[in-house]
Residue, then its C-alpha position, 0 to 999 in steps of 0.5 A: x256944130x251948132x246947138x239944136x235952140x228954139x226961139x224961146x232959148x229952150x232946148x229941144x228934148x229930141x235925143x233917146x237912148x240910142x243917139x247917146x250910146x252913139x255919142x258916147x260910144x263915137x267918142x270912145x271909137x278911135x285908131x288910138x284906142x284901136x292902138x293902144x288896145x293890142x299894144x296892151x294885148x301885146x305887153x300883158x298877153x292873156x292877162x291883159x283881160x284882168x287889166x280891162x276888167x278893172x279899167x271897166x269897173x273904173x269906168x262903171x265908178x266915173x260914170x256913176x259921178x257923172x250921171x248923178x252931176x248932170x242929173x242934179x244940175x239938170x244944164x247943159x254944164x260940163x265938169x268945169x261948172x260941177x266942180x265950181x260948184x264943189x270945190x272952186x274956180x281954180x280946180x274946174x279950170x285944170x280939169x277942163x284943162x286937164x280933160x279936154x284940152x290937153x287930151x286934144x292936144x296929144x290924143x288928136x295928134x296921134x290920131x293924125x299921125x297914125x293915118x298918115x302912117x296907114x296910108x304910107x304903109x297900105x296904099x303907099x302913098x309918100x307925102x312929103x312929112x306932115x303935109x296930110x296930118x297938118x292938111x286934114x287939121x286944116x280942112x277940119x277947122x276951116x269946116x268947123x268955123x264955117x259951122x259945117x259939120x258933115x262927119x259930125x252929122x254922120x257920127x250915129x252911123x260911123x260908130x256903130x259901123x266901126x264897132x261892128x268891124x271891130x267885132x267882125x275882126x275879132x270873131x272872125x279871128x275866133x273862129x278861124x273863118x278867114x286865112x288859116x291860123x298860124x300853128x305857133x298861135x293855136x295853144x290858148x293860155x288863159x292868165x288870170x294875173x300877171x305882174x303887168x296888169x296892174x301896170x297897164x291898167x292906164x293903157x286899159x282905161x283910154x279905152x273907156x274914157x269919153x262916155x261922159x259926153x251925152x252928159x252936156x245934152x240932158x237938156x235936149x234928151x228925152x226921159x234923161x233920168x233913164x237915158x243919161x245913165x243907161x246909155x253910159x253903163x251901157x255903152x260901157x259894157x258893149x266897149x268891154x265886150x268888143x275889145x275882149x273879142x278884138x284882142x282875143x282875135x289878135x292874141x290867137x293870129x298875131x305874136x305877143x312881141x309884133x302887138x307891143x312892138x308895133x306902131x300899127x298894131x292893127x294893120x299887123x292883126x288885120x293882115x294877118x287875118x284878112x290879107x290884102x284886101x282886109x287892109x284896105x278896108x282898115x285903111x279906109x275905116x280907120x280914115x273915116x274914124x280919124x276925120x270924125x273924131x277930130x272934127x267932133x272934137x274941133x266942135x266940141x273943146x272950143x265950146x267948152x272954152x267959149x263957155x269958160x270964157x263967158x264965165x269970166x274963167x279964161x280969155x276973153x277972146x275965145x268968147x268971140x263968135x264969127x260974124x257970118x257963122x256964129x261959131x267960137x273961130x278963136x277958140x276954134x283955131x286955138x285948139x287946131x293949133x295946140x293940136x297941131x304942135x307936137x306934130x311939129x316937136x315929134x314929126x311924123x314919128x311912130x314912137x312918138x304915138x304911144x307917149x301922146x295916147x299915154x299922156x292924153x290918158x294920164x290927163x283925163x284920169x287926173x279930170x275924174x279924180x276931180x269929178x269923184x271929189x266933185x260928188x262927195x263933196x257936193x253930197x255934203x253942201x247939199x245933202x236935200x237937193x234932188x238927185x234923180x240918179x244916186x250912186x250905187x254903194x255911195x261913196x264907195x265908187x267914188x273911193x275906189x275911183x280915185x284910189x285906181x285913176x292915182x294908180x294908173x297915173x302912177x303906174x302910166x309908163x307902159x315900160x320903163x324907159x319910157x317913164x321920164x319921158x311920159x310924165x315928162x310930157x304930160x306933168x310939164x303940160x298940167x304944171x304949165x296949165x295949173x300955173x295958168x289956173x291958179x294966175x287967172x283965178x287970184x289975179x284976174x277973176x279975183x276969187x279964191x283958188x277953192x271958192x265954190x259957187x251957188x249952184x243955182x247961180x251956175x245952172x242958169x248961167x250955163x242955160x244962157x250960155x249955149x251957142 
């Protein structure tokens, strides 16, 4: 992936609002989330609705922060400079740690996992164990060193084809216009809360996450003031709609028990309504949806990690660019293979799958608790700086924002016997990079843990900083 720059070092304004509700939406659109969706259906039944109602109206607030950050700043920075400029050096390192690289780690790995899964299971395929999940992460880093970025290019059409499939799924299931409905399926009923939907509401929230990355491209998108926060509400607001039509169909075609039980929840609901055929077609969606979300994040991490290396935040190495191809290949191989490590801890394991989305999800909430601080802060430091989008009800939003995201990670153990073993996972990993932060930023950059800095001064590092 490589930075649209002309000559001068200024980007062009060439984006509108449809190729960012791409961006957003592409980013959202996974097998994970296809996943954890119906697992959820499965675990709250009918009541699971009141879950995604409120994971929206969190995802509405996080939005909210993001379009007023980047519209003040007006760069190409992401959370790491916001938060630098808020609250210090130390918290913008662990919400890039927390946001990015650690939701790479368990939410890539999940993802090559569950298509080697589908191909098993659908066209029979038997490779010996990881030989597929480890052989696509190695094309796609081989791809994104060498700068060739295929899937990327066609990300704009492969989001909105696989929200239409999404949604075709689902009003077909509605409506009945496939294989016949089974009788135990046909009585509705509607729940408006039960004691699982607070519970599930980090299940939810994975849903809606991701929509925050139109935000580094406001200094190529035309009419940002407009575009940057429509396309994020908007986006949002199709998401709600496709996944209640999704889980609708499920809940009228497939039991409660097969959804929370399985690790293929989909494979289930599209062979209950399509048969056959339908699985292949799944199989074949869901593989295009895989490749593009790991090659588009392979792009996009190890730049963040570039860009923090050049700020003097992390190693120097991952500044490096390669000679022919002038890509980040350090970082770049650094995130292939933190990715590929709990494919090797947990194997080709469909067990394994719901506590790396659970995770990943537990470490992008804990990213936009630290970007509604973030807001209130910088609101305060500089009370007169432009703002050309401002939160609705300030600071409201970003106050019910961080209450729900602490409560979803509190409450993101989907059962019981899997709580040890969640925060396990994801608390060692964020403790480990915490660790890391704070020993970077008092003995190598020499600054204090909470020392913000000039906001001016970022801006105009991070438009130098574009690769």
């Amino acid at each position: 992936m490589t930075s649209d720059v002309q000559q001068t070092g200024t980007l062009k304004r060439t984006l509108g609002f449809s190729q960012l509700l791409a961006v957003g939406v592409g980013l959202v659109v996974s097998q994970g989330v296809m996943v954890l969706m119906l697992q959820g259906a499965g675990i709250g039944g009918f009541g699971f609705f009141t879950t995604m109602g409120l994971a929206y109206l969190l995802a509405l607030f996080y939005v909210f922060s993001f379009a007023e950050l980047s519209l003040l700043f007006k760069s190409p920075g992401t959370l790491s400079t916001y938060t630098e400029a808020a609250i210090g050096n130390f918290p913008a390192i662990v919400a890039v740690f927390a946001g990015y690289l650690v939701v790479a780690m368990f939410a890539l790995s999940a993802e090559l996992v569950l298509i080697e899964l589908m191909l098993k299971e659908v066209i029979g395929i038997e490779l010996p164990p990881m030989v597929l999940a480890i052989g696509l992460l190695a094309i796609f880093t081989l791809l994104n060193i060498r700068g060739v970025d295929i899937f990327a290019t066609m990300q704009s059409a492969l989001s909105f084809i696989m929200i239409a499939a999404i949604s075709l799924i689902g009003l077909a299931s509605i409506y009945g216009v496939a294989l016949p409905r089974p009788e135990s399926q046909l009585v509705l009923k509607v729940v408006f809360a039960d004691s699982n939907v607070l519970a599930l509401l980090a299940l939810a929230i994975w849903g809606f996450v991701g929509l925050e990355f139109v935000c580094p491209l406001v200094s190529e998108t035309k009419d940002p003031e407009r575009n940057i926060p429509r396309s994020m509400i908007i986006g949002a607001t199709v998401i709600l709609a496709m996944y209640v039509v999704y889980c609708l169909g499920a809940l009228l075609y497939v039991p409660q028990e097969t959804l929370a039980g399985s690790a293929l929840p989909h494979y289930e609901y599209v062979g209950a309504v399509f048969g056959e055929t339908g699985l292949v077609f799944l199989t074949l969606a869901a593989f295009t949806a895989t490749c593009s979300t790991v090659n588009t994040s392979l792009a996009a991490v190890p730049r963040m990690l570039f860009g923090m290396a050049k700020n003097g935040q992390t190693f120097s190495a991952f500044g490096k660019l390669h000679p022919k191809y002038n890509t980040p290949w350090v970082a770049i191989v650094f995130v292939a293979v933190v990715t590929g490590g709990p494919i090797f801890v947990y194997g080709v394991n469909a067990d394994a799958i719901i506590l790396l989305l659970v995770g990943a999800a537990i470490a992008w909430l804990l990213a936009y608790i630290i970007v509604h601080i973030d807001v209130i802060v910088l609101r305060r430091r500089y009370p007169d700086r432009d703002r050309p989008f401002k939160t609705p009800l300030y600071p409201l939003p970003q106050i019910l924002g961080i209450i729900g995201m602490a409560y979803a990670i509190w409450n993101a153990s989907p059962a019981p016997e899997l709580t040890k073993q969640v925060f396990s996972i994801a608390g060692g990993v964020l403790l480990a990079g915490a660790l890391f932060a704070a020993y970077w930023v008092k003995v190598v950059m020499k600054k204090g843990l909470f020392t913000p800095e000039p906001i001016d001064h970022l801006i105009e590092r991070d438009s130098n900083n574009q690769v």
